[in-house]
SEGUMI-127214 format. One line per 10 residues: their letters; for each residue x, y, z of C-alpha. Coordinates in Angstrom, 1 decimal, padded with zeros to 4 digits, always signed. Layout:
BEGIN
a	X/Y/Z ~ ...
END
This chain:
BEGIN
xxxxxxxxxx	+003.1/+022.1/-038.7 ~ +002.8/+018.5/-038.3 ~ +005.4/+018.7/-035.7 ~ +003.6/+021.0/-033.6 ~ -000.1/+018.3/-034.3 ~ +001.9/+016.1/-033.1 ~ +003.7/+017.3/-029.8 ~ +000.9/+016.9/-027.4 ~ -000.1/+013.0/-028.3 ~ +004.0/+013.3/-028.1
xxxxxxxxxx	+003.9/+014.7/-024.6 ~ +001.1/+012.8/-023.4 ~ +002.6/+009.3/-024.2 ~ +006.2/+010.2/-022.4 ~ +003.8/+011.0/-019.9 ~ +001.9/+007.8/-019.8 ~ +004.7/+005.9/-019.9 ~ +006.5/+007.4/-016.9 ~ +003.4/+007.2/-014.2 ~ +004.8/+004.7/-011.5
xxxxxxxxxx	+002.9/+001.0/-011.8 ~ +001.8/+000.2/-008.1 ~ +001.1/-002.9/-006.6 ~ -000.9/-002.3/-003.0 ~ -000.6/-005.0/-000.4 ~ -003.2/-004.6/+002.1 ~ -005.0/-006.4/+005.6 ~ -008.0/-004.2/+004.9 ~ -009.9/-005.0/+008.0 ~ -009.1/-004.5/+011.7
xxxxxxxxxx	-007.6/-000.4/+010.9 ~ -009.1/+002.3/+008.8 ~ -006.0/+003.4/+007.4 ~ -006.1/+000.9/+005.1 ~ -009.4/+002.9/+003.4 ~ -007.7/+006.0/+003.6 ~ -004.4/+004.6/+001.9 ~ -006.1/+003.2/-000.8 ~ -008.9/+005.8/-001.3 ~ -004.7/+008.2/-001.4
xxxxxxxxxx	-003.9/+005.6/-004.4 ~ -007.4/+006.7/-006.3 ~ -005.9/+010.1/-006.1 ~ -002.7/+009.6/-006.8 ~ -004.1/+007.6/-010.4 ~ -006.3/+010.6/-011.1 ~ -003.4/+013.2/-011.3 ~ -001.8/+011.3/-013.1 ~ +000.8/+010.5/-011.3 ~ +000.8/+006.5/-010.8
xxxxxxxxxx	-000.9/+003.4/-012.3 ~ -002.4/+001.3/-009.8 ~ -002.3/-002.3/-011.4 ~ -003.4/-004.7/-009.0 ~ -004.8/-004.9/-005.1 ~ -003.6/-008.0/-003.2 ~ -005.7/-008.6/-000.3 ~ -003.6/-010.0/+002.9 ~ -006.6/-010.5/+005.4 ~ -008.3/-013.2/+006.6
xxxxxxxxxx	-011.7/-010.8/+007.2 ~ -014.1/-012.0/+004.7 ~ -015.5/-009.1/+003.4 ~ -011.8/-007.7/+003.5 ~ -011.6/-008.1/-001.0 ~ -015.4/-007.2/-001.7 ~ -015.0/-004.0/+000.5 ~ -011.5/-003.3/-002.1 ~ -013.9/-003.8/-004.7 ~ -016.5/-001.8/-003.8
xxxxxxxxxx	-013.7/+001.6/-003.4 ~ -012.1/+000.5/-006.4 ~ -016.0/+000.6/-008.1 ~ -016.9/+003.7/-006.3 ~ -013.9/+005.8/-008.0 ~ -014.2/+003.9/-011.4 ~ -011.6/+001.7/-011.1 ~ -013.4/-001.5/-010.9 ~ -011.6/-003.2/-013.8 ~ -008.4/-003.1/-010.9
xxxxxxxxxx	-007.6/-006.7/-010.1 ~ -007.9/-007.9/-007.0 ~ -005.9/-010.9/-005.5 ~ -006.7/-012.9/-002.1 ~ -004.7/-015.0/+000.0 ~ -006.8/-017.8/-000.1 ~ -004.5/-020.1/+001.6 ~ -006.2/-019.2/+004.8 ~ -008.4/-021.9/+007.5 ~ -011.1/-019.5/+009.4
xxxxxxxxxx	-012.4/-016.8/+007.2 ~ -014.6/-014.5/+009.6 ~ -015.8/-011.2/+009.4 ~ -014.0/-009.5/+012.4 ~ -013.7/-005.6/+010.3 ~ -015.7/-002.8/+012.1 ~ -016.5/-001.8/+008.1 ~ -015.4/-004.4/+005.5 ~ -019.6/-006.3/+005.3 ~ -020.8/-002.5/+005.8
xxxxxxxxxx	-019.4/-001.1/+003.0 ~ -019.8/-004.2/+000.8 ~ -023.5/-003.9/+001.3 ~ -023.8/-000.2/+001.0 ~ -022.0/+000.4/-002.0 ~ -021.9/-001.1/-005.9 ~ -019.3/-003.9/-006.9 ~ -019.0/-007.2/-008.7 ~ -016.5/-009.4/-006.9 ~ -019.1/-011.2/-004.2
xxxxxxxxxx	-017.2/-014.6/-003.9 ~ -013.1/-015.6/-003.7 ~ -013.7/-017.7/-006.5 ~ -013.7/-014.4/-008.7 ~ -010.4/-013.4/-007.1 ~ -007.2/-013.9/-008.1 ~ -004.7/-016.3/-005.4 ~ -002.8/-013.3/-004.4 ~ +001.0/-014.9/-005.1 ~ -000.5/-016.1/-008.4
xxxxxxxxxx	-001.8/-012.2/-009.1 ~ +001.5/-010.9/-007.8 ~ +003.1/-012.5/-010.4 ~ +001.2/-012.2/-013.3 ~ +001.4/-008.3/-012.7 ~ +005.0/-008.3/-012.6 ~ +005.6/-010.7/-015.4 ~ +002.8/-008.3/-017.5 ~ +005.6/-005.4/-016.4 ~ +008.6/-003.5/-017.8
xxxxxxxxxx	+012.1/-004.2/-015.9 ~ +012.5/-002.1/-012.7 ~ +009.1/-000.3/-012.8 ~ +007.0/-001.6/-010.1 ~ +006.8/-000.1/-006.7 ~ +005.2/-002.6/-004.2 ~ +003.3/-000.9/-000.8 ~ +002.6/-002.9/+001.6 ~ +000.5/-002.8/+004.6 ~ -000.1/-005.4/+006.3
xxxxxxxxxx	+001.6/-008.4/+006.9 ~ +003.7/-010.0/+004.8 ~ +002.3/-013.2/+004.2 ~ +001.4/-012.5/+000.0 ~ +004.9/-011.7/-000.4 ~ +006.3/-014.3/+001.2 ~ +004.3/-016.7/-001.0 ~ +005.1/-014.3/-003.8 ~ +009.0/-014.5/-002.8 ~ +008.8/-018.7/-002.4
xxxxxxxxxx	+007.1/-019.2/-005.8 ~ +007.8/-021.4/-008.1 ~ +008.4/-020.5/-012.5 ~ +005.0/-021.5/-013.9 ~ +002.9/-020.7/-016.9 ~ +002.9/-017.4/-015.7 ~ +006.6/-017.0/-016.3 ~ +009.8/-019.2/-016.0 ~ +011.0/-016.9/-013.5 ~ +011.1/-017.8/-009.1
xxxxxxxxxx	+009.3/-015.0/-007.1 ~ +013.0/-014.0/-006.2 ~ +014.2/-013.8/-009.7 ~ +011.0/-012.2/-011.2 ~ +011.0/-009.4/-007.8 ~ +014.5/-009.0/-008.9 ~ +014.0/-008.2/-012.9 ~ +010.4/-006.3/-012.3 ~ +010.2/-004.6/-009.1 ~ +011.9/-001.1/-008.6
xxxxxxxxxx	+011.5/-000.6/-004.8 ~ +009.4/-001.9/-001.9 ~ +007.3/+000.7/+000.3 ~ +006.6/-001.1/+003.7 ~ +004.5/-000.1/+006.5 ~ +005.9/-002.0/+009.2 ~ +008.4/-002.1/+012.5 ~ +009.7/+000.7/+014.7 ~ +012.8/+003.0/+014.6 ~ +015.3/+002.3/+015.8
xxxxxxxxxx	+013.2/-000.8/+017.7 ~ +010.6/-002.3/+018.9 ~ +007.7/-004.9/+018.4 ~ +004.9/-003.2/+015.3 ~ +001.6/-005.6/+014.8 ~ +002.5/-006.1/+011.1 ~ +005.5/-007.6/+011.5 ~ +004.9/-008.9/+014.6 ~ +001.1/-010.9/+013.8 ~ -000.1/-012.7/+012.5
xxxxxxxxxx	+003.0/-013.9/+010.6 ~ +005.9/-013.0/+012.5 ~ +008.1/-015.7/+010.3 ~ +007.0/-014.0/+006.8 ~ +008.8/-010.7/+008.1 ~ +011.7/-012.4/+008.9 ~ +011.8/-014.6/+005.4 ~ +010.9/-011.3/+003.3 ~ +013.7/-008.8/+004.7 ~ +016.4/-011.8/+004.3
xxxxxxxxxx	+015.2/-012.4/+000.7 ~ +014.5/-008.8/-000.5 ~ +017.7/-007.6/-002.1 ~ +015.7/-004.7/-003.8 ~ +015.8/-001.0/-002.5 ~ +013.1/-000.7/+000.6 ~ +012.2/+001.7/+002.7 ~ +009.9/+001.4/+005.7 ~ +007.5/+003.8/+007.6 ~ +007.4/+003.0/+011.2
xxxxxxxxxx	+004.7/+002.8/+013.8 ~ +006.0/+005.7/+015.2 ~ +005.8/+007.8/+012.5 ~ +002.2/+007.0/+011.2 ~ +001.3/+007.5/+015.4 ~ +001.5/+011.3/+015.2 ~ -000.1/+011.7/+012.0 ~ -003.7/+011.8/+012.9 ~ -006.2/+011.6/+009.7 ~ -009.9/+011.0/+009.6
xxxxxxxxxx	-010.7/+013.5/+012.3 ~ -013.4/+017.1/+012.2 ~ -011.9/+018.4/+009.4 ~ -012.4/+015.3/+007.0 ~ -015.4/+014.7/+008.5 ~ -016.6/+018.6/+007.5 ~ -015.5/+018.7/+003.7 ~ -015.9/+014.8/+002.6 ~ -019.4/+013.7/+001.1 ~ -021.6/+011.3/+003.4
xxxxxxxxxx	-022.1/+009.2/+000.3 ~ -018.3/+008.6/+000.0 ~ -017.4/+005.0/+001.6 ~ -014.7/+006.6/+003.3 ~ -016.5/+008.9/+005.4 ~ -018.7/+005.5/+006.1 ~ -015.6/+003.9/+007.2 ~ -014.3/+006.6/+009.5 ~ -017.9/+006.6/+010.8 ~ -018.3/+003.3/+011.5
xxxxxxxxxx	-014.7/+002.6/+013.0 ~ -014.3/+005.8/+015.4 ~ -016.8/+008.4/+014.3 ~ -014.4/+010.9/+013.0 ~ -012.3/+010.6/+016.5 ~ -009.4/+010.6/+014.7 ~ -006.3/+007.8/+013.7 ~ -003.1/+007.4/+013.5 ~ -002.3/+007.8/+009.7 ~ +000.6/+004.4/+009.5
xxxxxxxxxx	-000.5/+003.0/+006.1 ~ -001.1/+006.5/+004.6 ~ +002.7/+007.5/+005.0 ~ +003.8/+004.6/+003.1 ~ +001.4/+005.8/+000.0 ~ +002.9/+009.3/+000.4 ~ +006.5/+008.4/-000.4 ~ +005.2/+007.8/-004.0 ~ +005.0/+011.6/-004.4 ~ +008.6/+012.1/-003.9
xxxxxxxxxx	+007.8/+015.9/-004.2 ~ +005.7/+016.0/-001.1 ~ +006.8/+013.5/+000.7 ~ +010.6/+014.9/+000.3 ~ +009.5/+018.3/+002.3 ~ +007.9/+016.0/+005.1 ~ +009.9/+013.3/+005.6 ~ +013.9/+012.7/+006.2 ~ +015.2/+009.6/+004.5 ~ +017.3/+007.5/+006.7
xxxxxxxxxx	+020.1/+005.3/+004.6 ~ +023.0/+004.6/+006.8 ~ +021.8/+001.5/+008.4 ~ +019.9/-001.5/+007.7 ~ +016.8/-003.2/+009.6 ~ +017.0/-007.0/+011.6 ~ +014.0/-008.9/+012.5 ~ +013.6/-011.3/+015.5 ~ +012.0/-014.9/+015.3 ~ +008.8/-012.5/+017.5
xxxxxxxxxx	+008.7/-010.1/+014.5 ~ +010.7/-007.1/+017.0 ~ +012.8/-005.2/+015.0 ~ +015.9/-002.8/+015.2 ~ +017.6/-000.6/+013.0 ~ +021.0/-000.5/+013.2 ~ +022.3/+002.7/+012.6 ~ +025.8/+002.9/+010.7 ~ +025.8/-000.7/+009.6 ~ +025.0/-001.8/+006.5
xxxxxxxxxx	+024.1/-005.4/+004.7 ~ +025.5/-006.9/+002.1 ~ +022.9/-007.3/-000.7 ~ +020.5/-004.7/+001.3 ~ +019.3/-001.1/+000.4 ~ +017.1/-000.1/+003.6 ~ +016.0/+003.1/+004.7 ~ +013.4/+004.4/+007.1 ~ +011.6/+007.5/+007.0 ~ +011.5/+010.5/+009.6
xxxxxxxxxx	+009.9/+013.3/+010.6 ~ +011.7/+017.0/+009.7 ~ +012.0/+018.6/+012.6 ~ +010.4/+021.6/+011.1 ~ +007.3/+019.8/+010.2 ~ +003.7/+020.1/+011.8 ~ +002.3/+016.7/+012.2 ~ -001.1/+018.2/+011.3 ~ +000.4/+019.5/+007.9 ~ +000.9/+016.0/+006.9
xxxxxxxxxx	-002.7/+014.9/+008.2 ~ -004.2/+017.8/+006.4 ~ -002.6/+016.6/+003.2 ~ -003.4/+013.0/+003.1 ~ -007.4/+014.3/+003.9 ~ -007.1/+017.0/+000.8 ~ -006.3/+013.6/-001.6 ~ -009.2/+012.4/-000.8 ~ -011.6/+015.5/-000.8 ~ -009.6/+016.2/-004.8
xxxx	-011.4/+013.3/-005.9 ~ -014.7/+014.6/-005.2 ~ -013.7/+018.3/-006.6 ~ -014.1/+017.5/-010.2
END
């Protein structure tokens, strides 16, 4: 009898303990994607299916970290920390949403100074972590984890960004280039030279979602616009960028790998090759050839697969949080 008392505390603890800790990387601020990606995360956490430990804010919008704040707050996460790269000369509010939402919706964090230096919070998430567990999504540039890369041991933990990525971090989730080449805006601006250091110093597994992949996905359109609540601060983001018009879905595609289920009927994974960067932040992948010390992949397209389908299910993550 006690056995049987027992199994579901049992079950629920093995299933705890096996959710996927996330770290999101984002330039919330010129795209909308970034709302939708992260709004996907919220979902994701609420089936149970990840554990979203930290938000680092790569953006030099400043209204970019209260507006994380103030999603995080509206699907009662706001105890989430948020990190900021800080580092920055210039801080302007550029975003089409970022002061918007900020205004128009509940949060705490209304100054840097109660952020976390993102490299700093980077660190102290992975130090906090088991070995191998942490997926890291980013999608933006990769300026954070650069400086997260480049860092020094501290009181945080003996460990260099390179050793403590090494021993923590289980695979890397990137938004960024195109396949098999060309010149993509997060790799390319504004950082072109934290591309370059990042895929030469990243000896973890990685797999990147192109530009051209994300470009036929189109989210955010009439049918999002039809189901989702007007009190919800990604319809007010979708408003205020394009009016429901419709966009490319590049940072969601990266946040749909973590549902290998899904994302395994969508998407082919591409593994013989490896990816180069130019000084310019161009890329090319070159099929056949591999690295030494490199585990790349990019992500495809099935042949078989409606575009739409994929749009329809990154909008139904966001209307499940609003169906209980």
């Amino acid at each position: 009898m006690k056995t049987i008392l027992w199994l579901p505390l049992i079950l629920l603890t093995i299933h705890c303990t096996a959710q996927t800790k996330v770290i999101l990387d984002t330039d919330i601020d010129s795209d909308v994607d970034d709302v939708q990606a992260l709004a996907m995360l919220h979902s994701y956490q609420k089936l149970g299916k990840i554990d979203l430990i930290g938000v680092i804010v790569t953006s030099s919008d400043n209204y970019s970290y209260q507006c994380v704040d103030a999603i995080n707050t509206f699907y009662n996460q706001a105890d989430i920390p948020i990190g900021f790269l800080k580092q920055q000369d210039n801080l302007a509010n550029f975003s089409k949403y970022t002061r918007q939402i900020s205004e128009e919706f509940p949060h705490a964090i209304t100054s840097i100074d109660q952020t976390t230096e993102a490299a700093e919070l980077y660190r102290k998430l992975l130090h906090e972590s088991k070995d191998n567990s942490v997926v890291i999504v980013t999608i933006g540039h990769l300026t954070s984890l650069q400086n997260l890369l480049k860092s020094e041991g501290d009181e945080i933990s003996p460990l260099k960004g390179k050793e403590l990525v090494n021993k923590k971090v289980k695979k890397w989730l990137c938004m960024g280039g195109t396949y098999p080449k060309g010149l993509e805006a997060n790799f390319h601006r504004p950082d072109p030279a934290s591309t370059v250091y990042c895929l030469d110093n990243w000896e973890k597994e990685v797999i990147f979602c192109g530009w051209e992949l994300g470009n036929q996905i189109i989210t955010g359109g009439d049918y999002l616009k039809s189901k989702l609540n007007t009190s919800n601060p990604v319809y007010r983001s979708y408003e205020l960028y394009n009016n429901f018009t419709g966009r490319p879905a590049w940072d969601q595609a990266s946040v749909i790998l973590l549902d290998k289920d899904t994302s395994s009927q969508f998407f082919n994974l591409n593994t013989n090759g490896c990816v180069s960067v130019k000084k310019d932040g161009s890329n090319e992948w070159h099929f056949g050839q591999s690295k030494e010390g490199k585990n790349h992949a990019h992500i495809s397209i099935k042949e078989n697969i409606n575009p739409e389908v994929i749009a329809k299910t990154m909008d139904n993550l966001i209307l499940q949080l609003e169906s209980n």
